[in-house]
C-alpha positions in Angstrom: -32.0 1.1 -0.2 -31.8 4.4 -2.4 -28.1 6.1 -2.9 -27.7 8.8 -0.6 -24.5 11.3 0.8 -23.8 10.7 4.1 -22.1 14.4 5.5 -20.4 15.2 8.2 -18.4 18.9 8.2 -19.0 22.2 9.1 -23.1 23.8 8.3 -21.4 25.7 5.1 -19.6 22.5 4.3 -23.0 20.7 4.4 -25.2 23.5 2.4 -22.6 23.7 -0.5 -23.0 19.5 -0.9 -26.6 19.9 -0.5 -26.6 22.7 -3.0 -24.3 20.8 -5.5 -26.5 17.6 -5.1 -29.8 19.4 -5.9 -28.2 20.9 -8.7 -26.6 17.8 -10.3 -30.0 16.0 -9.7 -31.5 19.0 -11.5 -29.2 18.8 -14.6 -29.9 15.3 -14.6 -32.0 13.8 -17.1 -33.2 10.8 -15.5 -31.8 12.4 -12.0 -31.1 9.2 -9.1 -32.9 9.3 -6.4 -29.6 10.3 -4.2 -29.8 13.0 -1.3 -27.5 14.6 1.1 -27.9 13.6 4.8 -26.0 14.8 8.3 -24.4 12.3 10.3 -25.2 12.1 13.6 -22.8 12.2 16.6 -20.4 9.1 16.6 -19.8 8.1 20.2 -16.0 8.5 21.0 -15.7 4.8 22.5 -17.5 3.5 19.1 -15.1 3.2 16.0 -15.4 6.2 14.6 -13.3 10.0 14.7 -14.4 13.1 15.1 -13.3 15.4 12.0 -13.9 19.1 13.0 -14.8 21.6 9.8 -13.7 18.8 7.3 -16.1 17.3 5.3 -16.9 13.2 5.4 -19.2 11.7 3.4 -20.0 8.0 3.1 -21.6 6.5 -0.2 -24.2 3.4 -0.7 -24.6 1.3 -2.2 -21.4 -0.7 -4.1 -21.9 0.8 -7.6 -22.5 4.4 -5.6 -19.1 5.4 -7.6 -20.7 5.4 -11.2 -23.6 7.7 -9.5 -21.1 9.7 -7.7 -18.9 10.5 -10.2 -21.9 11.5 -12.2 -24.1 12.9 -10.3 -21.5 14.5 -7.4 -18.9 15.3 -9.8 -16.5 17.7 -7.1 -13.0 18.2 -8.1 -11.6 17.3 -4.9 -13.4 13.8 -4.3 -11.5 11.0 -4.8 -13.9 7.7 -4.9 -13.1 3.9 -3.9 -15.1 0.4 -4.0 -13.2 -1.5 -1.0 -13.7 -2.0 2.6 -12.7 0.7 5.9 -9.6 2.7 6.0 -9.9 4.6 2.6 -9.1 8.4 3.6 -7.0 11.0 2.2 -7.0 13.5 -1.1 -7.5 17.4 -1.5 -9.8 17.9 1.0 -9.3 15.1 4.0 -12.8 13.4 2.5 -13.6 9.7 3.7 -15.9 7.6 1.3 -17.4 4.1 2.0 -19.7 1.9 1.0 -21.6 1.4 4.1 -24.1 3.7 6.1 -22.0 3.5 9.3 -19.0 6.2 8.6 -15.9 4.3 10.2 -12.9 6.3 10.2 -10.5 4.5 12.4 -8.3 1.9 11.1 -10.0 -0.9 12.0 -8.9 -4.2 10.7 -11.6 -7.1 11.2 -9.1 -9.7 10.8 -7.2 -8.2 13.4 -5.8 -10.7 16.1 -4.9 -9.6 19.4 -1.4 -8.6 20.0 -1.6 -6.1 17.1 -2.1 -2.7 17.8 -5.3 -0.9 16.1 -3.9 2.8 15.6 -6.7 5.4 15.3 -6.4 7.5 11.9 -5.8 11.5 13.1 -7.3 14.3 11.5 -5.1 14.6 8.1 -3.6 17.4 6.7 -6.2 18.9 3.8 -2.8 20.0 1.2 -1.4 16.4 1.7 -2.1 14.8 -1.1 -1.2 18.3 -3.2 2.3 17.9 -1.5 3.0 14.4 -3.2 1.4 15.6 -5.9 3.4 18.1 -6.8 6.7 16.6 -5.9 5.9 14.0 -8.0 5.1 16.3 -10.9 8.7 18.3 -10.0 10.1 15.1 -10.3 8.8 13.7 -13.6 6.3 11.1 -11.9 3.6 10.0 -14.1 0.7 8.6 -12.2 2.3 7.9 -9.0 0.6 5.9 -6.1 2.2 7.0 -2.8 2.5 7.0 0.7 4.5 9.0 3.2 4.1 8.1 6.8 6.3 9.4 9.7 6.6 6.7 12.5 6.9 9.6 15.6 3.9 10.2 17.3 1.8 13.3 16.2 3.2 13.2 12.5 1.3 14.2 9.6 0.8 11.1 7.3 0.6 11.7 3.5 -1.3 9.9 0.8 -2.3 10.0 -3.0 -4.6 7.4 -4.7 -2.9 4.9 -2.5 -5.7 2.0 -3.1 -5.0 1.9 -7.2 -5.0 -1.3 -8.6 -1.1 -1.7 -9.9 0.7 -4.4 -10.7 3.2 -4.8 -7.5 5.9 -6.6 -9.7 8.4 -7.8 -6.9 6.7 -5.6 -4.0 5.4 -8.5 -3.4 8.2 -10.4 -2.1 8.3 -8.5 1.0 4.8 -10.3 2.5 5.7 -13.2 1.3 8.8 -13.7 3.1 6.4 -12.1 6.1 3.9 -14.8 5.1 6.8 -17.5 6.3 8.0 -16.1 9.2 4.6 -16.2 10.7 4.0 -19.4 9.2 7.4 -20.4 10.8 6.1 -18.7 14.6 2.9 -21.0 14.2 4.8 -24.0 14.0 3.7 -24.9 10.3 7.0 -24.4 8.5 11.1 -24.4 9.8 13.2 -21.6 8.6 15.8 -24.3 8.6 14.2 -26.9 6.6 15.8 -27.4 4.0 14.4 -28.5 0.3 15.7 -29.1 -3.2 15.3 -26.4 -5.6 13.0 -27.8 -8.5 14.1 -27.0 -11.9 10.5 -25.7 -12.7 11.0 -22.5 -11.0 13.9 -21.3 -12.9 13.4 -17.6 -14.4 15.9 -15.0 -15.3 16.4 -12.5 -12.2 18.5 -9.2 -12.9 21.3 -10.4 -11.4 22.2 -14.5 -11.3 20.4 -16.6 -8.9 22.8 -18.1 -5.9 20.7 -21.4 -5.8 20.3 -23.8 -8.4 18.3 -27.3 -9.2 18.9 -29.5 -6.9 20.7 -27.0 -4.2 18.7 -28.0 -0.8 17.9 -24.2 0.3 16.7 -23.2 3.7 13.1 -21.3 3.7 15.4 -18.9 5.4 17.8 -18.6 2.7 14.6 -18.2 0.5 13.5 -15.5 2.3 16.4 -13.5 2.3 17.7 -14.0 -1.1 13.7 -12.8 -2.2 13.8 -9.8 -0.3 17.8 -8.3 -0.3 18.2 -9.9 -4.1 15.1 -9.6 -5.1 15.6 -13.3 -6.4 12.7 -15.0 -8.8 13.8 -18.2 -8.6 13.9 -18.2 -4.1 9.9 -16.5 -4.9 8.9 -19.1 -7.4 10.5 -21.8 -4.9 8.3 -19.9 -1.3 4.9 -19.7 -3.6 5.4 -24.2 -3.5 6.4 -24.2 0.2 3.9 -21.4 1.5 1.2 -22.5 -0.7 -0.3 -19.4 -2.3 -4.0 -19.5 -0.6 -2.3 -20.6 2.4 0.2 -17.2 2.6 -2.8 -14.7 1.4 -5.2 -15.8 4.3 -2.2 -15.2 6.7 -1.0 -11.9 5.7 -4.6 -10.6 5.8 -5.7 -12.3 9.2 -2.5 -11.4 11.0 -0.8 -8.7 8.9 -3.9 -6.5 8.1 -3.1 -6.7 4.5 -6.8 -6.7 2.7 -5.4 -5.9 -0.6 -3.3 -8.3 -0.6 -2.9 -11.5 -2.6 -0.5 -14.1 -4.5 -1.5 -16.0 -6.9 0.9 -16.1 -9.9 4.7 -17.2 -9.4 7.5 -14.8 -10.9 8.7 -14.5 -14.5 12.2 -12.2 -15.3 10.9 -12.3 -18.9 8.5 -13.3 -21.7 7.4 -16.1 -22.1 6.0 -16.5 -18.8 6.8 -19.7 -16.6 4.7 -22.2 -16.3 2.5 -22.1 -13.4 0.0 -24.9 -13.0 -2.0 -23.8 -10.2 -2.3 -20.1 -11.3 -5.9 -19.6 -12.0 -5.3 -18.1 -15.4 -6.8 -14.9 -14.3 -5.3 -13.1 -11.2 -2.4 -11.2 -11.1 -0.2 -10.9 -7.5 -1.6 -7.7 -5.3 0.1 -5.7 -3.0 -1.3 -1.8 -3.2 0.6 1.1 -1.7 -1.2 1.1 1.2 -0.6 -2.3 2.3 3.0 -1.8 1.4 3.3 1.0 3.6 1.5 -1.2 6.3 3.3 -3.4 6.2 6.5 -1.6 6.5 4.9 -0.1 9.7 4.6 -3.4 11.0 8.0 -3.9 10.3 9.1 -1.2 12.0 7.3 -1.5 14.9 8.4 -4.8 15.3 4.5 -5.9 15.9 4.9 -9.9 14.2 7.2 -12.4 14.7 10.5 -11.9 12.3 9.6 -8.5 11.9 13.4 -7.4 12.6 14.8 -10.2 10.7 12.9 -8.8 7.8 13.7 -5.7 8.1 17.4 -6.4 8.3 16.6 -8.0 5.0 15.1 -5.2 3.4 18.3 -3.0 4.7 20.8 -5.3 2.9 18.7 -4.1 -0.6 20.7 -4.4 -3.6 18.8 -2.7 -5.6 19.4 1.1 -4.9 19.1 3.1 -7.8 15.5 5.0 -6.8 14.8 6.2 -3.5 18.0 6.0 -2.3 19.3 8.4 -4.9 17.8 10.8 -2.6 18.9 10.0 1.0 20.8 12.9 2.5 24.0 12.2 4.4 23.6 9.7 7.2 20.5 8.1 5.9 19.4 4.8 6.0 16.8 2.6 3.9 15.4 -0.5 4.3 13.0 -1.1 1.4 12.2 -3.3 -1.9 12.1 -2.2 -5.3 9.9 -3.6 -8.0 10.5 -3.4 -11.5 9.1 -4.4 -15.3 8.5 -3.1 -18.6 5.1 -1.6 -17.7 5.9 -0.3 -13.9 8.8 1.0 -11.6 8.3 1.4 -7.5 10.0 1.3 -4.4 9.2 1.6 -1.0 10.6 1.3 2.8 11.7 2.2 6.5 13.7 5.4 5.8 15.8 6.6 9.0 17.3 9.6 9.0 21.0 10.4 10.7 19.7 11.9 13.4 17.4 9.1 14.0 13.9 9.8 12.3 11.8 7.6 10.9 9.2 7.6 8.2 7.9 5.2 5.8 7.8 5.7 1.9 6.1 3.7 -0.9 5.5 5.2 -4.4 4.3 3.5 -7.2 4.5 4.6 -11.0 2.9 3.2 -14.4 5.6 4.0 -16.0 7.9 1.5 -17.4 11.3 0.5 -15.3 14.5 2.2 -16.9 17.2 4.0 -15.5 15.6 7.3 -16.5 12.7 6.7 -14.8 14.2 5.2 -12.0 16.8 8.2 -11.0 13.3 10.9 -11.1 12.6 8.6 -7.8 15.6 10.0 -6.3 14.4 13.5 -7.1 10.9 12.6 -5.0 12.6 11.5 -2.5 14.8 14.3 -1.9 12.2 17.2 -2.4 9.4 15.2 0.0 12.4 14.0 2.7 13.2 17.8 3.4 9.6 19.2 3.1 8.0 16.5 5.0 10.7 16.6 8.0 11.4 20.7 7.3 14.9 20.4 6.6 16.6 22.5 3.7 19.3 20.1 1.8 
């Protein structure tokens, strides 16, 4: 099948990608064979949204983004390789690689029990908002996500699918990945297990468990998420098993992009890790973070509060929550090395709003750095809800 556009917007909308097609097929020196074509009607009971006088195009086949970026080069497109769900940038546009355009947020791992939450319309200046409040606050290429939980509110999102390193982001969905473990039956948060010298690393503060110490997964859990603890993550990768807790948080939890496969090191040189394939690095983009923290929130899994009660005894708090106003709560996890500085969470406000926040940076974790998340936070808390402090 040749590369083609497909385009859904209003008929000026159309005409000017039409137009800049032609004319980047005419500039072309071997021009693709790649077209511009309307999409029909999408039934409302199908999986699909109706985006009225936005544009959304859908791209074919995998390596379309090479062409695209060529051949379609607009500004304001934003291109990605994976799977449903991949909306948002300047101008509200959706890109796939598949000839259906689905624009709901349709997880096929989904089990029932879960609930499937159609994508609204999106603001077209969202991603310019984080944008610029990242620039305001000294951001260099942030990944980021800013989601209220009441109904009717305006999610935000910038390049939210990047590949980054998740550093210890990834400890939240993997004490997920044992609590639904523990619901099925196949592990006991109260089993308790010898901590194997193996796993030792340095953490930023010192570990509370020890060689030989019999910790609960439980304990585990908690001390990965509210400590942020290397040695309690190194110890979960042997008790989960690492295939074992990526197939779960993607069938249950949504999480596509998600993935462990190497355990933790708090410095160079790296631990030994046997049954790391020597290739993969852990994944856990933005927008599975931010999914995630939905989840939470919503209390839509088993352990879902527990974990959230977790994430709201943080000790780590020199980011986002440099920029809570008074009366402001966070639950969230920070993630932190040489090369990258995040953080991300549940914020509720004092009068009882909710919204979740995840922002990612490639830029390397120092208190500097750190405190210019506080400044984020502050400008996008009170433009996001309206309020002026």
């Amino acid at each position: 099948m040749a590369p083609y556009v497909l385009v859904r917007g209003s008929n000026g909308e159309l005409d000017a990608v039409r137009a800049a097609t032609a004319q980047k097929r005419d500039e072309a020196a071997h021009p693709p064979d790649i077209e511009a074509r309307e999409v029909g009607k999408i039934d409302d009971d199908a999986f699909g949204m109706a985006i009225d006088d936005r544009v959304e195009v859908s791209l074919v086949p995998t390596d379309i983004e090479k062409i695209a970026r060529e051949y379609l080069d607009f500004g304001r497109f934003c291109f990605h390789k994976y799977g449903a769900s991949k909306y948002l940038h300047e101008q509200i546009t959706l890109f796939r690689n598949c000839v259906q355009v689905l624009t709901r947020n349709f997880n096929p791992f989904q089990r029932r029990g879960l609930r499937q939450r159609p994508l609204e319309a999106r603001n077209p200046m969202e991603s310019s908002l984080l944008h610029e409040s990242a620039r305001r606050a000294g951001l260099l290429r942030p990944a980021a996500i800013w989601e209220p939980i009441e109904p009717g509110g305006e999610p935000l999102a910038l390049d939210a699918d990047r590949a980054i390193y998740p550093a210890s982001t990834i400890k939240s969905p993997l004490a997920a990945a044992a609590l639904l473990l523990a619901a099925r039956g196949e592990q006991r948060l109260d089993e308790r297990r010898s901590v194997r010298a193996e796993n030792l690393t340095l953490n930023d503060a010192p570990s509370p468990i020890e060689p030989g110490y019999a910790a609960s997964l439980e304990e585990l859990c908690r001390y990965a998420v509210d400590r942020s603890d290397n040695v309690a993550t190194n110890e979960l990768f042997d008790r989960l098993g690492r295939e074992r807790a990526t197939a779960i948080v993607r069938e249950e939890l949504g999480l596509a992009g998600t993935a462990f496969h190497r355990k933790l090191s708090g410095s160079d040189p790296l631990i030994a890790d046997p049954q790391w394939d020597g290739e993969h690095r852990n994944a856990h983009p933005v927008r599975d973070a931010a999914r995630l923290f939905r989840l939470i929130a919503e209390r839509a899994f088993p352990g879902a509060e527990l974990l959230e009660g977790w994430l709201g005894e943080q000790r780590w708090n020199d980011k986002l929550s440099l920029g809570l106003s008074a009366g402001d709560r966070f639950a969230h996890k920070t993630g932190d090395t040489s090369e990258v500085t995040h953080d991300g969470g549940i914020l509720t406000t004092g009068d009882g709003r909710r919204a979740i926040i995840v922002v990612y940076t490639e830029m390397p974790s120092t208190p500097e750095n750190n405190a210019r998340f506080g400044t984020f936070m502050r400008l996008l808390r009170n433009e996001a809800f309206g309020d002026s402090t």
